[in-house]
C-alpha positions in Angstrom: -81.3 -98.3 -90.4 -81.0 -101.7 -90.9 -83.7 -103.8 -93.4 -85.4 -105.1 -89.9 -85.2 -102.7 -86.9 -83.8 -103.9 -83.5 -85.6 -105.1 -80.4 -88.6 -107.7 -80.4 -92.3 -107.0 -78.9 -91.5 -109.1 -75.8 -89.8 -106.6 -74.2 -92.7 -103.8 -74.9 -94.5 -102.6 -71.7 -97.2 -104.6 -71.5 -98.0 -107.9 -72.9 -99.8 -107.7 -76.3 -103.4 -109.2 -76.7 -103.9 -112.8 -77.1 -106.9 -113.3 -78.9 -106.6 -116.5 -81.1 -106.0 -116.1 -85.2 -109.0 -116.9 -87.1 -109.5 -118.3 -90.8 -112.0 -118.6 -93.3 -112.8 -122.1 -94.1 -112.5 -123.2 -97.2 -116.2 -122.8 -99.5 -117.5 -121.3 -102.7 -118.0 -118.2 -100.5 -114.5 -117.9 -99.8 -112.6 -118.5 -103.4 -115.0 -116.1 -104.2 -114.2 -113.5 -101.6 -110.2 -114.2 -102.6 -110.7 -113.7 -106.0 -112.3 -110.4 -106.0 -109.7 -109.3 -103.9 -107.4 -110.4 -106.2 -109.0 -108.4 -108.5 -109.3 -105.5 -106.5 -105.5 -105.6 -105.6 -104.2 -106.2 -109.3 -105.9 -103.0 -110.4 -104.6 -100.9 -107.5 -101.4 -102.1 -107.5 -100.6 -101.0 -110.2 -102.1 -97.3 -109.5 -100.7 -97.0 -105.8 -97.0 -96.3 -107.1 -98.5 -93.7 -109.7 -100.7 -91.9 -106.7 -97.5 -91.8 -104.4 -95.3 -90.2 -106.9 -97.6 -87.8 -108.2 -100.1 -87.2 -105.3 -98.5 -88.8 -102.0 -95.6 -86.3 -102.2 -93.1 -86.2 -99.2 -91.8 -82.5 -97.8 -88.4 -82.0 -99.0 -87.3 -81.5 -95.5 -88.2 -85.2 -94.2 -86.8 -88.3 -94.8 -88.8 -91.1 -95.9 -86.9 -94.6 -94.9 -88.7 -98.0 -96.1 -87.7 -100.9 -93.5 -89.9 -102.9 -91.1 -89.9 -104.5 -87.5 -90.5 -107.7 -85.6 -93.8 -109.2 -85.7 -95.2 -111.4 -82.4 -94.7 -114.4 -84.5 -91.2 -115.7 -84.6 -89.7 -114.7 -87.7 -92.1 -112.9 -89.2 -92.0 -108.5 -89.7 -94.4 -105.9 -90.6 -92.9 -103.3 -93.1 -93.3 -99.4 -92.3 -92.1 -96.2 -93.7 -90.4 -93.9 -90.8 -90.5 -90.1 -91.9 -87.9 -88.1 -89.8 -87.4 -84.4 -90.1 -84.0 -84.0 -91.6 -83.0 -81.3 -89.9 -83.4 -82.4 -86.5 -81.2 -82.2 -83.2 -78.4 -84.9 -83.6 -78.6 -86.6 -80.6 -82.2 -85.4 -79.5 -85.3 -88.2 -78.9 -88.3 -86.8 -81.0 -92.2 -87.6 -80.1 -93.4 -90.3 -82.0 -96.7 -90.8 -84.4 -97.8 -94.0 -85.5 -100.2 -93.9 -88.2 -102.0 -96.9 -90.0 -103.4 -96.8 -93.3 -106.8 -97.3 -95.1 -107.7 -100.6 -96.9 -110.8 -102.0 -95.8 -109.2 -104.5 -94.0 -108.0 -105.8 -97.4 -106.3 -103.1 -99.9 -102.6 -103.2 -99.6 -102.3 -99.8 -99.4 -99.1 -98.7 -97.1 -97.5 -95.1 -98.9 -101.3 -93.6 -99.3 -100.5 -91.5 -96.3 -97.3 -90.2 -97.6 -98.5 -86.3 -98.0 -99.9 -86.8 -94.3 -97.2 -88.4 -92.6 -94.7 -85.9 -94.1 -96.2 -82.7 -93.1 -96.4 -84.4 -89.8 -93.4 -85.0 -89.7 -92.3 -81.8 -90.6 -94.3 -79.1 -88.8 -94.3 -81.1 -85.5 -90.9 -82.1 -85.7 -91.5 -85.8 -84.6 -90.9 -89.5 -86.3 -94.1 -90.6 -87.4 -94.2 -94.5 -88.5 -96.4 -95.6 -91.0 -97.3 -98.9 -90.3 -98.3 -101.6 -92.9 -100.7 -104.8 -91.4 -102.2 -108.3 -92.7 -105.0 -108.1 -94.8 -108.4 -110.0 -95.2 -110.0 -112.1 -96.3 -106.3 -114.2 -96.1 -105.8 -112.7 -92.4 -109.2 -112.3 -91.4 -109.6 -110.2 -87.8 -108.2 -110.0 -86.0 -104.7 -110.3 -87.5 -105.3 -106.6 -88.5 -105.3 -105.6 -84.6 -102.4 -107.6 -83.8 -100.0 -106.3 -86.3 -101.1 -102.6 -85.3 -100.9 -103.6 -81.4 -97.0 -105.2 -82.3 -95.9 -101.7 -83.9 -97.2 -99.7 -81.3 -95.3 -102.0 -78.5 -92.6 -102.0 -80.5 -92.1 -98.0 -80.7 -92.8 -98.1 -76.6 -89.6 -100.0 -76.4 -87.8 -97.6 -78.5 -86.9 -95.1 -75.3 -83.0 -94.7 -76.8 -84.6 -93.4 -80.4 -87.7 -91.7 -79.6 -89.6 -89.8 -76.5 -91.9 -92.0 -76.2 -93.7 -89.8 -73.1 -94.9 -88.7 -75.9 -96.5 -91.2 -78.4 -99.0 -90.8 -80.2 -101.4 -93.2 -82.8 -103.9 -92.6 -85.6 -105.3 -94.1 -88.9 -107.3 -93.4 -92.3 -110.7 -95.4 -92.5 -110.1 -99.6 -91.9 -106.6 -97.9 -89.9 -108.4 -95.5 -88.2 -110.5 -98.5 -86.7 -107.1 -100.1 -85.6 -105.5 -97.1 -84.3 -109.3 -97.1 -82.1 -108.9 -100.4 -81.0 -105.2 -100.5 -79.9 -105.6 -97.2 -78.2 -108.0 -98.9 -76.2 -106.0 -101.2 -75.1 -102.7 -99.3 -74.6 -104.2 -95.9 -73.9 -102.5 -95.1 -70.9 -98.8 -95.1 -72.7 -100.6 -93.0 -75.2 -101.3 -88.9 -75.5 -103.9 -89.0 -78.6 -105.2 -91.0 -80.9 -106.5 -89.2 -84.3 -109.3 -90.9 -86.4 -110.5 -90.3 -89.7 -113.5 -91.5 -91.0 -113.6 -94.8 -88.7 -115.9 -97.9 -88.9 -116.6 -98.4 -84.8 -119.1 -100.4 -84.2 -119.2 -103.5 -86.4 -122.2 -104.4 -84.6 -124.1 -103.0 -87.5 -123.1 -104.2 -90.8 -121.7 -101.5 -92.5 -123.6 -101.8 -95.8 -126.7 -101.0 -93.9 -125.7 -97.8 -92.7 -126.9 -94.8 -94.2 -125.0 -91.2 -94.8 -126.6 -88.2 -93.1 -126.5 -86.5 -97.1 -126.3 -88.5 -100.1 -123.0 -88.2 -101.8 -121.3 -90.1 -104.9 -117.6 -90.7 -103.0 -120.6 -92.6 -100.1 -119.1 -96.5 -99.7 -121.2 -98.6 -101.7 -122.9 -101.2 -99.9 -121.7 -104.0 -101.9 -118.0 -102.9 -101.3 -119.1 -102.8 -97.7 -120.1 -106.2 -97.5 -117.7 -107.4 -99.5 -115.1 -105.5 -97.0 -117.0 -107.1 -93.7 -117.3 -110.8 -95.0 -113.2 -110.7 -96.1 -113.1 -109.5 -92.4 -114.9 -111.6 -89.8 -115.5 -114.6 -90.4 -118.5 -116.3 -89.0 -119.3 -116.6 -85.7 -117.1 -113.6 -85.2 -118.0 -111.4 -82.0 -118.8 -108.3 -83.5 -118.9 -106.8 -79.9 -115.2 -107.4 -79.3 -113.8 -104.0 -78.2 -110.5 -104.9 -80.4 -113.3 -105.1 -83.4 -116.0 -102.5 -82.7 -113.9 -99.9 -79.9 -117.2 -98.2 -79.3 -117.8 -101.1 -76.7 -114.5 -100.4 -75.1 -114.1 -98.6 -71.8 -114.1 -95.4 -72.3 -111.3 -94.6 -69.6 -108.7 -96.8 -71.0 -108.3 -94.6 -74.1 -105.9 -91.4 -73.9 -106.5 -88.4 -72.6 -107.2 -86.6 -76.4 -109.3 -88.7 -78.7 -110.4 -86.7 -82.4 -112.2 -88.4 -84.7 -113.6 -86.8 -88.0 -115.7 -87.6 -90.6 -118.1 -86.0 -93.6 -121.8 -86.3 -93.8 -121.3 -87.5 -97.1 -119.8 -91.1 -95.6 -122.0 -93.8 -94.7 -119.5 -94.4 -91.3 -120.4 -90.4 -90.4 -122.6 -92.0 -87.3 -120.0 -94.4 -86.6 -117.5 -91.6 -85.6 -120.3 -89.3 -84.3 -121.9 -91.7 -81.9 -118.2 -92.9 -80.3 -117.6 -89.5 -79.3 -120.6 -88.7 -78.3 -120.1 -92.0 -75.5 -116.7 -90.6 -74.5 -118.1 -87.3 -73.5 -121.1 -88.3 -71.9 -118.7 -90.9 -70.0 -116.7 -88.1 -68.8 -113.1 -88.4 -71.0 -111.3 -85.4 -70.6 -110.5 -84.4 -74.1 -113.1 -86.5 -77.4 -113.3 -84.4 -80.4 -115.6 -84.9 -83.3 -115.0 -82.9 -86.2 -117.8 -82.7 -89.0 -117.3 -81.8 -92.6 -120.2 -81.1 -94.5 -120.4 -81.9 -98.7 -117.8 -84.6 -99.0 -117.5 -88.3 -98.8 -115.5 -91.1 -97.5 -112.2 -90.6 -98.0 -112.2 -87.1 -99.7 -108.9 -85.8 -98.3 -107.4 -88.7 -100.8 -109.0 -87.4 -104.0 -108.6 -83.5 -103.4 -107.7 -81.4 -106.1 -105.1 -78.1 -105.4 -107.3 -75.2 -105.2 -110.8 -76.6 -104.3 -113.0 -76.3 -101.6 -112.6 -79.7 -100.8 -108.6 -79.6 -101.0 -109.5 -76.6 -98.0 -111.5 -79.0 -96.3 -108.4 -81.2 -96.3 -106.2 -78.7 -94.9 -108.7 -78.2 -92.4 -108.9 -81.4 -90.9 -105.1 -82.2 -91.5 -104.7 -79.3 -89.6 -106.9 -80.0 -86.3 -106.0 -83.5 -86.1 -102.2 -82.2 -85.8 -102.9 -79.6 -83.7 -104.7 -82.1 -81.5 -101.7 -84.5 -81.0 -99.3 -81.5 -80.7 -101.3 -80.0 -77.4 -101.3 -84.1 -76.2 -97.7 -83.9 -76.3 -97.6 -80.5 -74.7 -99.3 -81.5 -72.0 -96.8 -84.6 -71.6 -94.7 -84.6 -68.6 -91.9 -83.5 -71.4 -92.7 -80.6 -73.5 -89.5 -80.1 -75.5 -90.2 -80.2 -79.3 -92.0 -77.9 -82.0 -94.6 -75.3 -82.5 -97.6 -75.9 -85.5 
């Protein structure tokens, strides 16, 4: 594959969103904001290569390619890994995943989904892109939405590569929100969208929310803030759909939604409360999957043999099963069995 994949976003199904680019302007409160992230980015760059070696392992049987693909701004590209299943059908268009990482809207953190892409890959025999996105408080919202939007048009013109009757979109925390908000707003070329742990409603800042249990892996509320003022800058309408997808219409999302999160996480009412609207407005297939005793993010930290690494076989396991009966129920059902 070459260093920047073929085809541009113009030619994706439908035209991508056209909300203006914002920016912080330049204050105290700003250099401030910048150089904590700094910080903050320092430190875990130089763990993030460490974790993916030793904890972000890829199946032997995938193949993990590093490359990227055309941004809507000329010139520009948004790196992804593409995990293919190396034994698959010469010749033969697989389902597609696209999957979008946690960051707080400001972590570089693209490879932190390696151990979940891979098995994705693997057992349901599809390419899954992991998709990489501008980060705050440099790209404030909703640059973030854009970037996911552009690789999800992107895949839909891919018809020669993948199946894309049966695409598919999800995300971990800050990605989890993204994956929300473009599958509201492309949910109808869309099976499923899987969630974990997602902010949705904005509306609320999330350093005031509250976990149902307290737990020490709960999001501090200064990280929180810190997260939501690198985000959205002032003025910023925190009612937007393509920032807080609880206000979207519920009928333009795909026909399986799952979301999941522990009662440990301050965002557990987040997830709760925007499938509780989906059902109650009548969508087919929403999915809310509780885990009790953990925190935000505890699928990331889980140690071989625990409960908690059960826990995170558990919800690995429904989210996948819940995009492989979306792609079942496609109008094609060629591919593999969980």
């Amino acid at each position: 594959m070459s260093d920047t994949a073929n085809n541009s976003v113009a030619g994706a199904r439908r035209a991508p969103s056209s909300a203006p680019l914002q920016v912080h302007a330049w204050s105290i409160e700003y250099i401030r904001l910048k150089a904590f992230a700094l910080a903050i980015r320092t430190v875990i760059g130089g763990l993030s290569p460490i974790a993916e070696l030793f904890f972000q392992k890829v199946p032997k049987e995938v193949e993990k390619v590093k490359t990227s693909i055309p941004s809507r701004q000329p010139g520009r590209s948004i790196k992804v890994h593409i995990y293919t299943p190396k034994d698959a059908p010469q010749g033969k268009k697989l389902p597609v995943h696209l999957n979008l990482h946690g960051s707080g809207f400001v972590i570089p953190s693209l490879g932190s989904d390696a151990e979940f892409c891979g098995e994705m890959a693997k057992r349901l025999e599809c390419v899954v892109i992991d998709c990489d996105y501008r980060k705050a408080p440099e790209h404030p919202a909703p640059a973030q939405m854009q970037d996911a939007e552009d690789c999800i048009l992107w895949a839909l013109t891919q018809d020669s590569k993948y199946d894309i009757s049966r695409a598919s979109v999800g995300g971990f925390s800050a990605g989890a929100n993204l994956a929300l908000c473009v599958a509201g707003l492309h949910g109808d070329h869309l099976t499923a969208c899987i969630s974990f742990y997602p902010p949705t409603d904005f509306q609320v800042s999330r350093y005031r929310k509250e976990a149902p249990e307290k737990h020490s892996a709960a999001i501090p509320p200064a990280v929180s803030k810190f997260f939501d003022r690198c985000y959205l800058v002032a003025g910023t309408d925190r009612a937007d759909p393509t920032v807080s997808p609880v206000e979207q219409d519920t009928k333009k999302f795909p026909p399986h939604v799952w979301v999941m999160c522990a009662t440990g996480d301050t965002l557990y009412h987040d997830g709760e409360k925007f499938i509780e609207k989906l059902v109650k407005e009548g969508h087919p297939d929403a999915r809310f999957h509780k885990i009790t005793g953990e925190g935000h993010a505890f699928d990331k930290f889980a140690k071989s043999g625990t409960p908690t690494a059960q826990k995170k076989t558990e919800v690995y396991d429904a989210a996948m099963q819940m995009v492989h009966d979306s792609w079942k129920d496609s109008p094609r059902r060629e591919g593999a069995k969980l």
